[in-house]
C-alpha positions as CSV (number, residue, x, y, z in Angstrom):
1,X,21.6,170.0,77.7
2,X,21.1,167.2,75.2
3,X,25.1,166.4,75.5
4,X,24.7,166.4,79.3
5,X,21.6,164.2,79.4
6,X,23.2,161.3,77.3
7,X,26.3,161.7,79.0
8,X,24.2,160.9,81.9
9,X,22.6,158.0,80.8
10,X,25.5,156.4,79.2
11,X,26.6,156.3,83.3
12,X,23.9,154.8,84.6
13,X,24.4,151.4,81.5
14,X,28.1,151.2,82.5
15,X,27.2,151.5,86.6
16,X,24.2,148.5,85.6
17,X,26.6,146.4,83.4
18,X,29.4,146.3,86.5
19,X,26.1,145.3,89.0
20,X,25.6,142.2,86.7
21,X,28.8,141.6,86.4
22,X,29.2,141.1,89.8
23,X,25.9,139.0,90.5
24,X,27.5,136.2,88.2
25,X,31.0,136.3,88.8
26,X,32.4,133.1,91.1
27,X,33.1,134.6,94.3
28,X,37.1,134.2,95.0
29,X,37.4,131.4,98.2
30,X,39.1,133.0,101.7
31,X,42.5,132.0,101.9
32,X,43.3,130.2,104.8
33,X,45.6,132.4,107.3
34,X,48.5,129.3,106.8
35,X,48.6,130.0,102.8
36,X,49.6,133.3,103.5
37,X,52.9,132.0,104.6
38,X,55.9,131.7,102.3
39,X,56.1,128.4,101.7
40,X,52.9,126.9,103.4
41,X,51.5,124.0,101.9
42,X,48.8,121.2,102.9
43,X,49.7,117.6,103.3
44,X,46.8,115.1,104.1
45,X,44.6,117.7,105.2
46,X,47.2,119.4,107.6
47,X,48.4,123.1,106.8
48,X,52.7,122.8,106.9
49,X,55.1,126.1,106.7
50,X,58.8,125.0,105.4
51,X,61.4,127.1,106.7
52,X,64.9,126.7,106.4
53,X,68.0,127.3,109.5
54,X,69.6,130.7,109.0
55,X,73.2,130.9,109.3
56,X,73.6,131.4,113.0
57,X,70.6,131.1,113.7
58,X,69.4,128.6,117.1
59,X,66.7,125.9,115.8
60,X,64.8,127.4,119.0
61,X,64.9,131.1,117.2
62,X,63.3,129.2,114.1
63,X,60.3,127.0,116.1
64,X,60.0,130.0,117.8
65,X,59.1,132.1,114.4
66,X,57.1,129.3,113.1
67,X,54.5,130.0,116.1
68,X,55.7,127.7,119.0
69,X,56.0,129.4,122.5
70,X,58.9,129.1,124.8
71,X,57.5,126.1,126.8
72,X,56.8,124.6,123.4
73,X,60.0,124.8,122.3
74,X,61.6,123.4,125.2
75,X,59.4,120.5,125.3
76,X,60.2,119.6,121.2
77,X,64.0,120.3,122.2
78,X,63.8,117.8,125.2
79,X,61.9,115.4,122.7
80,X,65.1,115.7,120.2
81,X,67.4,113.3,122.2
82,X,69.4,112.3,118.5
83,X,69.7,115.9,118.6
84,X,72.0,118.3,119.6
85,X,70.9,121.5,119.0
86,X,73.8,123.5,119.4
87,X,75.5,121.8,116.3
88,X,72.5,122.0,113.6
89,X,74.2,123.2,110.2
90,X,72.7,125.8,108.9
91,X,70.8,125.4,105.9
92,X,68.7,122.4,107.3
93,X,64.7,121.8,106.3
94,X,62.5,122.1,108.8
95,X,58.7,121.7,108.3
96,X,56.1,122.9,110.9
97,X,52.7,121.3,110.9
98,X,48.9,121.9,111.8
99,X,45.9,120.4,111.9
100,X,43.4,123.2,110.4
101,X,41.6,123.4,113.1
102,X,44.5,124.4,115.6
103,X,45.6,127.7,116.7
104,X,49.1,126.0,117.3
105,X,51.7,123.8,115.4
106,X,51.4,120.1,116.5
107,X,54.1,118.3,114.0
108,X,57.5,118.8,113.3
109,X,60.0,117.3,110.6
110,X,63.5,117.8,110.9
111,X,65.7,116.7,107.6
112,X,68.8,115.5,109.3
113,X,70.8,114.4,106.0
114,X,69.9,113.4,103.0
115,X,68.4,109.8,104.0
116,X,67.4,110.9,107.7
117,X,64.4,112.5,109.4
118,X,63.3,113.2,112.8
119,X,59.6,113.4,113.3
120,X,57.9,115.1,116.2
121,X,54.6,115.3,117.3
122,X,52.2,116.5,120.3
123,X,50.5,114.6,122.1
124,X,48.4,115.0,125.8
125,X,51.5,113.9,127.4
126,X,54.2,116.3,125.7
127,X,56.2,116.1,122.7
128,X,57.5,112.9,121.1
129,X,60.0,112.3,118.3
130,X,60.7,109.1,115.9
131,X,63.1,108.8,113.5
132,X,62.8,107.9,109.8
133,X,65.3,106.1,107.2
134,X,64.7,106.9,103.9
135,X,65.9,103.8,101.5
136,X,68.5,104.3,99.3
137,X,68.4,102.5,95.4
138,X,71.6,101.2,93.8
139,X,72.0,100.8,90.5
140,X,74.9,98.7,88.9
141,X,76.5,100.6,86.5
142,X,79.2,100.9,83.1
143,X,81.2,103.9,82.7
144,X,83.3,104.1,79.2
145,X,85.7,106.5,78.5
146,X,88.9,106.8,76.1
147,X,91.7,109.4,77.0
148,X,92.2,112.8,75.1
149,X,94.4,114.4,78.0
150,X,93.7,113.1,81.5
151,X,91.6,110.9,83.0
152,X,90.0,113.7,84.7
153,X,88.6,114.9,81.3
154,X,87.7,111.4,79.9
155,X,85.3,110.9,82.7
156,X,83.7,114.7,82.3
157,X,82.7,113.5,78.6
158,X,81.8,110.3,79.3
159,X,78.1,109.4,78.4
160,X,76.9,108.7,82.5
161,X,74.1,109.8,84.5
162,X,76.7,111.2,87.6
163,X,77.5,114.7,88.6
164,X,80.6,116.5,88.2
165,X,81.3,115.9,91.8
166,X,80.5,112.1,91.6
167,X,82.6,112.1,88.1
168,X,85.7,113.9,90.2
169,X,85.1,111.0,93.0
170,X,85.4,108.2,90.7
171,X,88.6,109.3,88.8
172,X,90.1,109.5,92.2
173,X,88.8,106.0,92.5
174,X,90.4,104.9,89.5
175,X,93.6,106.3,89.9
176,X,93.9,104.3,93.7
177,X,92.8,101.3,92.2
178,X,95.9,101.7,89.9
179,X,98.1,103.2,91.9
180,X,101.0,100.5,91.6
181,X,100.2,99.8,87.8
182,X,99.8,103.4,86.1
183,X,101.1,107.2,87.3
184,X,98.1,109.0,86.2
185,X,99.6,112.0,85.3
186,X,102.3,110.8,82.9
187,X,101.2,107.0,81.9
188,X,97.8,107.4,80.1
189,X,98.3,107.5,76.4
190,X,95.9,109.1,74.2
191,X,93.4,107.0,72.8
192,X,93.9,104.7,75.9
193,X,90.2,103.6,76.7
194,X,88.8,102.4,79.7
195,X,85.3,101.0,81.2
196,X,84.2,101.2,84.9
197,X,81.4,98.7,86.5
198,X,80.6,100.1,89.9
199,X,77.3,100.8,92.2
200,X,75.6,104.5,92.0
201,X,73.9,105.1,95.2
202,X,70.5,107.1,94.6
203,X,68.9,108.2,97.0
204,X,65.6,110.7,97.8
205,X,65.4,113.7,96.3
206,X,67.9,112.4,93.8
207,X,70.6,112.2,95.7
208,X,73.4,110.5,94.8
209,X,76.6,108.6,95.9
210,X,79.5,106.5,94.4
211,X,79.3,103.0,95.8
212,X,81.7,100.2,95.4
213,X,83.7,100.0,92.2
214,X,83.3,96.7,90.8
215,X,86.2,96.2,88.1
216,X,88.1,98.3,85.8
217,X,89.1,97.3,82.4
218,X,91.8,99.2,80.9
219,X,93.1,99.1,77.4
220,X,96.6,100.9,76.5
221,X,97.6,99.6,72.7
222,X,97.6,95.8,72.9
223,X,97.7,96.0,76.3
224,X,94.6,95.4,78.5
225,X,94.3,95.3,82.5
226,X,91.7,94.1,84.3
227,X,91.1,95.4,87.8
228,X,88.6,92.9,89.7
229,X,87.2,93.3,93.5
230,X,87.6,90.8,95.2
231,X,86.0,90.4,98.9
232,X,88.0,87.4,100.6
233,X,86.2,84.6,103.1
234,X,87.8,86.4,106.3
235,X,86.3,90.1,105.3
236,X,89.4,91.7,103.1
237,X,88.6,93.5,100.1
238,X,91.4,94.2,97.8
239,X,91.8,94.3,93.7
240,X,93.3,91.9,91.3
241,X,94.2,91.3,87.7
242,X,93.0,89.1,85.6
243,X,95.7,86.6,86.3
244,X,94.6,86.7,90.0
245,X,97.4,88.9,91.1
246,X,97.2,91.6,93.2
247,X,97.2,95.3,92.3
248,X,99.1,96.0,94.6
249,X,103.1,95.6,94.4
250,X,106.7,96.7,95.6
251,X,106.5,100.3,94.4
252,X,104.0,102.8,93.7
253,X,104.1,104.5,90.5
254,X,104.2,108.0,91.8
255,X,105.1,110.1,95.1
256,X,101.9,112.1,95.0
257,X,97.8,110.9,94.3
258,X,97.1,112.1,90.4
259,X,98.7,115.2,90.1
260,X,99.7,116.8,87.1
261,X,103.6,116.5,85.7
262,X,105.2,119.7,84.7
263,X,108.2,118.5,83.1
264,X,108.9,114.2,82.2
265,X,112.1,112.9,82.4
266,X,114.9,114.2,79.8
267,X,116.2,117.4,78.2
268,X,114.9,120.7,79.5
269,X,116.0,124.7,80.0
270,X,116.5,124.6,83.8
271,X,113.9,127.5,84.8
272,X,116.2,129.5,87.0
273,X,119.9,129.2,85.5
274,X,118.9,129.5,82.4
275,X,121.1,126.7,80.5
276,X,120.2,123.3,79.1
277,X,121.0,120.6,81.6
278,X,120.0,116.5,82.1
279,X,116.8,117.1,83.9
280,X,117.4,113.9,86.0
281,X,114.0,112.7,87.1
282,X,110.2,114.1,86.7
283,X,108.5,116.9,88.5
284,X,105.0,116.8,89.7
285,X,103.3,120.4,90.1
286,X,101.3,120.2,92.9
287,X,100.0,123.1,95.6
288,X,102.3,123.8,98.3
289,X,101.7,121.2,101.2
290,X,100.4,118.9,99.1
291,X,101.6,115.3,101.3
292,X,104.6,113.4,99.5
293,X,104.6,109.7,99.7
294,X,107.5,107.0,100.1
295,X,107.1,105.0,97.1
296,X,108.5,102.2,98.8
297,X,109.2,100.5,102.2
298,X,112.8,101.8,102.8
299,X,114.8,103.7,105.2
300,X,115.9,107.8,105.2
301,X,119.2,107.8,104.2
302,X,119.1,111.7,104.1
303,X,116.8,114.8,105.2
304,X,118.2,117.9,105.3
305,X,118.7,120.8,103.1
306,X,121.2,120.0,100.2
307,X,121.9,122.8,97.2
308,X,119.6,123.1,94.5
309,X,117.3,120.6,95.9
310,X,116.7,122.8,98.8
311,X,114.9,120.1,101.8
312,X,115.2,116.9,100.5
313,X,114.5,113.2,101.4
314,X,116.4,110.4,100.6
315,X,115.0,106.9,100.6
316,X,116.5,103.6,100.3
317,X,114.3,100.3,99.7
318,X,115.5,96.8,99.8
319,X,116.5,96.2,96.6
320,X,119.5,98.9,96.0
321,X,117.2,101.4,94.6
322,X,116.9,105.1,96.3
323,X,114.2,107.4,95.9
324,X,114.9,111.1,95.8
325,X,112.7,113.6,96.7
326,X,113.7,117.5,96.3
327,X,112.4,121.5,97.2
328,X,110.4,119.9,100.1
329,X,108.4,122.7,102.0
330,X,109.0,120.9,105.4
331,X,109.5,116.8,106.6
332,X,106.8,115.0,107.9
333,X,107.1,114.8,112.2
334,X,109.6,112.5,113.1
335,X,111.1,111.5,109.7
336,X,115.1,111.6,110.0
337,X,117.6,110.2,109.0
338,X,117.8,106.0,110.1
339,X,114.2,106.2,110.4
340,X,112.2,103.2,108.7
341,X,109.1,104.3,106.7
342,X,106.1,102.6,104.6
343,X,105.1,102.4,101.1
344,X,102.3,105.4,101.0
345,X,103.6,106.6,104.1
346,X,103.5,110.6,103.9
347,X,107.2,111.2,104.8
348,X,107.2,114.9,103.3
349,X,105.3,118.5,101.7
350,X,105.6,119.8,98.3
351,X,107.3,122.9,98.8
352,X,109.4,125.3,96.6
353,X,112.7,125.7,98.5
354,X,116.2,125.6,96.6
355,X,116.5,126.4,92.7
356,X,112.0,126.2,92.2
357,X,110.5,129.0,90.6
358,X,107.4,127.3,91.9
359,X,105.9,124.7,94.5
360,X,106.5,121.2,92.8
361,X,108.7,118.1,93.8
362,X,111.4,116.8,92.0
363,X,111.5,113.4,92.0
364,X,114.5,110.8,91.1
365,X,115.4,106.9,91.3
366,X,118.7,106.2,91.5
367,X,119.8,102.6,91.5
368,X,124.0,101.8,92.1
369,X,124.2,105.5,92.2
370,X,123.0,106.2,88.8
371,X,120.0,108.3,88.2
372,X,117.6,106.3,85.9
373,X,114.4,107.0,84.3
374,X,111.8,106.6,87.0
375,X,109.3,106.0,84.3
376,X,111.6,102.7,83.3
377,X,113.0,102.0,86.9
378,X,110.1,101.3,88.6
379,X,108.6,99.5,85.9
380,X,105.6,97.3,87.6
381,X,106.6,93.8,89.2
382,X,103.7,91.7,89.9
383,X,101.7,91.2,92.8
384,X,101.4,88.6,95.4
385,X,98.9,85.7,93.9
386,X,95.6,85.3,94.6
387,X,95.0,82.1,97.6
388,X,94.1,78.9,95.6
389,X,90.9,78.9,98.0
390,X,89.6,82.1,96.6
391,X,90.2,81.5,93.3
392,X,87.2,80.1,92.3
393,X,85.1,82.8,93.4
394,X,87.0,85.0,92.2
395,X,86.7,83.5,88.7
396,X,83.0,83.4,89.3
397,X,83.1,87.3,89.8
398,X,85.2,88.2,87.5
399,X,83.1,86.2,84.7
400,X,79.9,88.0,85.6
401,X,81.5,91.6,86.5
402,X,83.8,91.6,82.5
403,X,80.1,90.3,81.0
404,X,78.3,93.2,82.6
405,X,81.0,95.9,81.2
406,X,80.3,94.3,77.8
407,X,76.7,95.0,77.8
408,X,76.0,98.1,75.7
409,X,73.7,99.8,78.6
410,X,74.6,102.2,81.3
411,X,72.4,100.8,83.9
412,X,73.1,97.0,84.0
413,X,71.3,96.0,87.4
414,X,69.0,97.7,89.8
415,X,68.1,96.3,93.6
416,X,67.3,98.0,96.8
417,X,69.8,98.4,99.0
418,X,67.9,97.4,103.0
């Protein structure tokens, strides 16, 4: 009886303790119904749900789930009239507003890109919309890099506040600016170093774009070339040197845009008959399809299917030369023979027809018949000059764009960009 009564008593403290306990605890506030959705926030005193566009999903099915009837919905899709509903991508922001004291959303944001939004609102009268531009900052900016392997790789370990996409963008960039001064894939040397002033778009959210490239400064040994932008006084925009010649010139150094070489010009096992021949020219591996350029204004002197080549194109330019161009997948539409094409012109696909264990092109220069080093062959000859009435302002540029690349900061100039 004795164990029983304490038992009982000790019941009776623990049942007063949790009483008290109670009495001076902070009662927990009610959540409002709005925070019980995922994602519901409050902005300036209104309750707002963010929901996102479902793959296949119709923006109605969505404004429908975030609490808007049918008429509602009509009426916000009749206010959208930037809008056309039946092409939203999926994946876009939408945010769905409230005053607290309404039963029914009142306020709608749609995020159209990254710098757009479309505001819509209630009023007596029916829905309304306004759109929004969100400003974008650009910041003037060095990039430094010195080649180990390709330009590709210099840029991923350069010290730069761009993403891998943005870094991919620019090499691309590089390698156009250059595109009659240096093959990418066989002419960087390593140790070659290079520097890149150009504008880095940065917009909300972080967002981020490649702008203009300024200049280029690009050192091989002793050698150094300076690509400058120059905008001339009837709207053009091209690049020159520093001697105020263009970039541009007869030939380009390569058939295809920065692609990888698989063999260089010279001795090699030939892959498929198996015996050590003159490899004549320089294949580029590239994906089957992959466009092949004319490297030169010229006419087809051939395009057909001829032995080990399998489809090939023949070109011959104005100054004797004649570019060869082998194991095509297929000709570009209407490119024959007698037909007069353009420098960059796509006249051709990489393909792997003929004596090709795989899709590359097989590229020669010829000149009186004799196949010669395209590496030597088409060594660069210099661009037109610069107009005497731009050349002062191009100097003026090229003074302040070669000082900026000097200054040991990666961010060299900031302004809003209206």
């Amino acid at each position: 009886m004795k164990t029983a009564g304490a038992r009982a008593i000790a019941w009776v403290a623990v049942a007063l303790l949790a009483v008290g306990a109670l009495r001076i605890t902070t009662p927990l506030p009610e959540r409002r119904p709005a925070e019980l959705l995922d994602g519901a926030s409050f902005a300036s005193g209104r309750v707002e749900r963010i929901d996102t566009l479902e793959r296949g999903e119709t923006l109605g099915a969505l404004l429908a789930r975030g609490g808007l009837s049918t008429p509602e919905v009509n009426g916000v899709l009749g206010a959208a009239t930037t809008l056309d509903a039946r092409r939203v991508p999926a994946g876009m922001t939408v945010t769905i507003g409230q005053d607290p004291t309404d039963s029914v959303p009142r306020f709608i944001t749609l995020r159209l890109g990254v710098d757009r939004l479309l505001h819509l609102s209630r009023s007596d009268s029916g829905w309304v919309s306004r759109e929004e531009r969100l400003p974008w900052t650009v910041d003037t900016m060095v990039v430094n890099g010195r080649i180990a392997s390709s330009l590709y790789d210099a840029l991923e370990k350069a010290s730069a506040p761009l993403t891998p996409s943005l870094r991919t963008e620019l090499a691309w960039e590089v390698a156009d600016i250059f595109d009659y001064r240096l093959d990418m894939s066989r002419d960087l040397q390593p140790g070659d170093a290079f520097s890149v002033l150009l504008e880095r778009n940065v917009g909300p959210a972080g967002a981020m774009r490649v702008g203009r490239v300024l200049a280029v400064e690009y050192a091989s040994g002793k050698r150094v070339v300076d690509a400058i932008r120059h905008e001339s006084s009837s709207g053009g925009v091209r690049y020159y040197d520093q001697d105020g010649r263009s970039m541009e010139a007869t030939f380009l150094r390569a058939p295809l845009q920065f692609r990888r070489i698989s063999s260089v010009f010279g001795m090699r096992k030939h892959p498929i008959l198996g015996v050590w021949r003159q490899h004549k020219g320089t294949d580029y591996s590239a994906a089957s399809g992959t466009p092949v350029r004319a490297i030169g204004d010229g006419v087809v002197a051939y395009a057909g299917w001829k032995g080990g080549f399998g489809n090939v194109i023949e070109i011959r330019h104005g100054n004797g030369a004649l570019s060869r161009y082998g194991h095509l997948r297929g000709f570009a539409k209407g490119v024959r023979r007698g037909v007069r094409v353009s420098i960059g012109e796509t006249v051709a696909y990489v393909g792997a027809t003929g004596l090709a264990t795989a899709p590359h092109l097989h590229f020669e220069v010829l000149v009186g018949g004799v196949q010669k080093n395209p590496r030597t062959a088409l060594d660069y000859q210099s661009g037109a000059p610069l107009d005497a009435s731009e050349r002062a302002r191009f100097n003026a540029a090229k003074s302040r764009y070669l000082a900026l690349i000097q200054r040991d900061a990666p961010i060299v100039a900031v302004n809003e960009n209206n």
